[in-house]
Every structure is written in C-alpha cells, then in structure tokens.
C-alpha positions in Angstrom: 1.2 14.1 -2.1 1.0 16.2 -5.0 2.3 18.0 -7.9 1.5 21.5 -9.3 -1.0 20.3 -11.3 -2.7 23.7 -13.5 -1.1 22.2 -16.8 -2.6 19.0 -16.5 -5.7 19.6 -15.4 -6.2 22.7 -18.5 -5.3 19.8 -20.7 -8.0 17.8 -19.0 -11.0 20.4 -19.1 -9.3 21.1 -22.7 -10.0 16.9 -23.7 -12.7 16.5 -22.3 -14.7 19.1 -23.9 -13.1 18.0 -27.2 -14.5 14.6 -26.5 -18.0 15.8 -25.7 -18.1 17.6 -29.0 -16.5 15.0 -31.0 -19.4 12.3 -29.3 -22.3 14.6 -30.2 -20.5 15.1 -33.8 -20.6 11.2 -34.1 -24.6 10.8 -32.6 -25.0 13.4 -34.8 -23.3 11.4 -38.4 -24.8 8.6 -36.9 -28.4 10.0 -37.0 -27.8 11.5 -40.6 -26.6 7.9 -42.0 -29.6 6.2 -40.8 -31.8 8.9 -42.5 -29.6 9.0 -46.1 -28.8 12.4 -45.3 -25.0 12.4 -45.2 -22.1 9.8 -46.8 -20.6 6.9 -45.1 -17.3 8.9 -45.6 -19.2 11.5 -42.9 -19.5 9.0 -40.7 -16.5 7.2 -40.7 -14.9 10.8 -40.2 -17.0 11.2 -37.4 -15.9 7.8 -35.9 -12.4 8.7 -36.3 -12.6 11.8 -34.3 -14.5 10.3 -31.8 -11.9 7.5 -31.2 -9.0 10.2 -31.2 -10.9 12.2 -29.0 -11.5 9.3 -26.8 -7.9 8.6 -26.8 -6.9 12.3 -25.9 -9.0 12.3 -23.1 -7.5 8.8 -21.6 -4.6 10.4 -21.9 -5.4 13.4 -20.4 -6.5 11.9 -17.7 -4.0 9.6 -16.6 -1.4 12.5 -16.9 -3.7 14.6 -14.0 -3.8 11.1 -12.3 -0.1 11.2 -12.0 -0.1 14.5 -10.3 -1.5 13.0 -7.1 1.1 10.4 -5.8 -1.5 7.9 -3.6 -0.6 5.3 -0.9 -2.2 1.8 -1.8 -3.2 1.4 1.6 -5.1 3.2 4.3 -3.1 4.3 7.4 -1.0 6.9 9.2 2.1 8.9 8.1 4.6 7.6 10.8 8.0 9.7 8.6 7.8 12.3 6.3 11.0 11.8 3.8 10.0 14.7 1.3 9.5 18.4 1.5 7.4 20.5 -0.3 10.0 21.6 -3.6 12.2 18.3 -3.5 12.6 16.6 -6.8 11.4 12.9 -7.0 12.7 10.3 -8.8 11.0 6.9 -9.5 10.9 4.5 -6.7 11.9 7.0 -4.1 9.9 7.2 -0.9 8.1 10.3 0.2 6.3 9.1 3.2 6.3 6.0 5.5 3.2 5.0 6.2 1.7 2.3 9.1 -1.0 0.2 7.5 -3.0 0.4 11.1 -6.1 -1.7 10.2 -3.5 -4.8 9.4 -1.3 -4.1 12.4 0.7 -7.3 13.9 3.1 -8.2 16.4 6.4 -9.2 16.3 7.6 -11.4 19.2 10.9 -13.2 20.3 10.3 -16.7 21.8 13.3 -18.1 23.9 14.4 -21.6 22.2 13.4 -23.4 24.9 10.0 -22.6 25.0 9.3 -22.5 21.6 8.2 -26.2 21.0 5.3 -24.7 23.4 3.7 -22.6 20.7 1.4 -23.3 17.6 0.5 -21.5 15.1 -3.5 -20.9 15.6 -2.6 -20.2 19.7 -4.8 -16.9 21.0 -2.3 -14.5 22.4 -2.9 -11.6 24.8 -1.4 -8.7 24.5 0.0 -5.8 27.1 0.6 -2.5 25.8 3.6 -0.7 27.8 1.5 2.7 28.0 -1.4 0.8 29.1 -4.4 -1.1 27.1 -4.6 -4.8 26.2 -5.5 -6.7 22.3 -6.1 -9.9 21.4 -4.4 -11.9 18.8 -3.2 -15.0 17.2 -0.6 -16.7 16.3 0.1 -16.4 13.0 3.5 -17.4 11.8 6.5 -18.9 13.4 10.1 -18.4 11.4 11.6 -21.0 11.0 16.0 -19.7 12.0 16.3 -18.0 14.8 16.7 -14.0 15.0 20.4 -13.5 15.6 20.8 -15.6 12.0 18.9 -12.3 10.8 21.2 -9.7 12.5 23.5 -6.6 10.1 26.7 -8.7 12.3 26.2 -12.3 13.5 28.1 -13.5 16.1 30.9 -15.8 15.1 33.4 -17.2 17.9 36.8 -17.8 15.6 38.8 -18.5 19.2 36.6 -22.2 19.4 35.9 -21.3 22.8 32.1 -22.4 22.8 29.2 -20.9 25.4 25.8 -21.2 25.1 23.5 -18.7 24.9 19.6 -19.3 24.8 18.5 -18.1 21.2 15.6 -16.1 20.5 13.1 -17.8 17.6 10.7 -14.7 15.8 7.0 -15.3 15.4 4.1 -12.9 14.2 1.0 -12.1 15.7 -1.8 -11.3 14.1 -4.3 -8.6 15.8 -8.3 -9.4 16.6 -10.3 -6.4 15.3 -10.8 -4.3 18.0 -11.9 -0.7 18.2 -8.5 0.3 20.5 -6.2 -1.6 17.9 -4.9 2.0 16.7 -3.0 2.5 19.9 -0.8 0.1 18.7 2.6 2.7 17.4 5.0 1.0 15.1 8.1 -0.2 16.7 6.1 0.0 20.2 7.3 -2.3 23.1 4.6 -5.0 24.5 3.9 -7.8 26.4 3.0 -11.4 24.9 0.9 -14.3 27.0 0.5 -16.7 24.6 -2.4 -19.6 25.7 -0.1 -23.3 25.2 -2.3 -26.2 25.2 
C-alpha cells in the first residue's frame, strides 16, 4: 500500500543532491587542508555541512520510506480492509495477509484419544478439495477448546452430562511444492502416526 508520495520524494531528490554537493565541498576542504591552502575554520565549515546534509538526507529518506506501508512477511492478501482514499490511523489494519510459506494446521483431538499423540508425531494431511501434505506435530494446548470459546458452557441447574471434549493441537507443514493450496480457515483431514 501506498501514499501519494510526489512531496516526499521532491524532498528526497532535493537532499540528496544537497548531500552530494556538500560531500564533494568537504573532499574538497579536505584536499585544501592537507595542501595549506585553506583554514581549519574552512574545513570544519565543510564538516558541518556535510554532517547536516547527511542528516537531511536520512531524514529525507525515511519520510519517502513511510509512504509505502510494507507487510513484514511474504504472503497472500486473503481481506482487503482499506480503500483507495480512506484515512489511516496508527495501528489500523489495511490488509490481512496469509503468511503461506509458514502455513500450519489447527486440529481438534477428542479427549480420549489425546493421550495417543506426541509432539514430534508425522501427520498426514487430506485436503477437502483434493491434494494431500505432510506435517508434524508441533504443539499440543494444554485446556481444552470449549475453555477458549466467546460463551462457555456453564450448567447452573447441577444437572451434570458428559460430553467428550475436544483438546487443540498445531501442526506444522513439511515443505512441499503444493503447500499453497492450503486457504486459511480451509477444512481438512488429520491421520496422525501414534507409536
């Protein structure tokens, strides 16, 4: 994404030519100080033009920098939350973005089956629209996912029935060159290898 950035990028061009001249004014003092030719006050005026210069065209630059708003990764847009003319403030998002290359899985293990799985276990992994990956076990949580829910269940009455909890884990992705099929939020199928 990016601003309109023709005032930014004029004071740019306009510091960095003022640096250029200011560095071949200093070579310059430098040259003439070595040879007797000019004062140490011409040098150290010299210096001092250089180092504002310098300064300038930092500046400059970062302000043309902030003109571009980057993502820190690599991936794909998957929501667009700005349009062209909208006003941002600091810390809003613009775009969502799917960091592809460090895709993983998210999977719900009945209770009863969890004591089954280790972390380090090679999973398989079935895509709904077809294709299969390869992963491993990377993580399993520790509370199970209805303790994670926007409105847990509570059951005030004391009437008590059981219901087989579901424990999260996440599953890291083998490279593979068909890993980018993987969407955000897309449905699969776990076999996970028990020993």
């Amino acid at each position: 994404i990016e601003i309109d950035h023709g005032i930014p990028e004029a004071q740019y061009n306009k510091a960095k030519a003022n640096f250029e001249l200011a560095k071949l004014e200093l070579d310059r003092a430098k040259s003439l100080a070595t040879s007797n030719i000019s004062s140490k006050r011409d040098l150290d005026r010299a210096q001092t033009n250089y180092d504002v210069a310098a300064a300038e065209y930092k500046l400059a630059d970062i302000n043309l920098t902030n003109t571009y708003l980057k993502s820190p990764i690599d991936g794909v847009v998957i929501q667009k939350l700005a349009e062209q003319g909208n006003i941002l403030e600091p810390g809003q998002v613009a775009v969502a973005i799917a960091d592809v290359d460090h895709a993983w899985v998210s999977a719900n293990i009945e209770e009863t089956k969890i004591g089954l799985v280790k972390v380090g276990q090679p999973v398989r992994i079935t895509i709904d629209e077809g294709g299969t990956l390869t992963g491993t076990v990377q993580e399993i949580t520790v509370a199970t996912a209805s303790q994670f829910s926007l409105l847990p269940t509570e059951n005030a009455s004391g009437n008590f029935t059981k219901v087989v909890q579901k424990i999260p884990i996440k599953i890291t992705l083998d490279p593979h060159p068909e890993h980018r099929m993987l969407r955000a939020g897309q449905s699969v199928t776990v076999r996970i290898r028990v020993r």
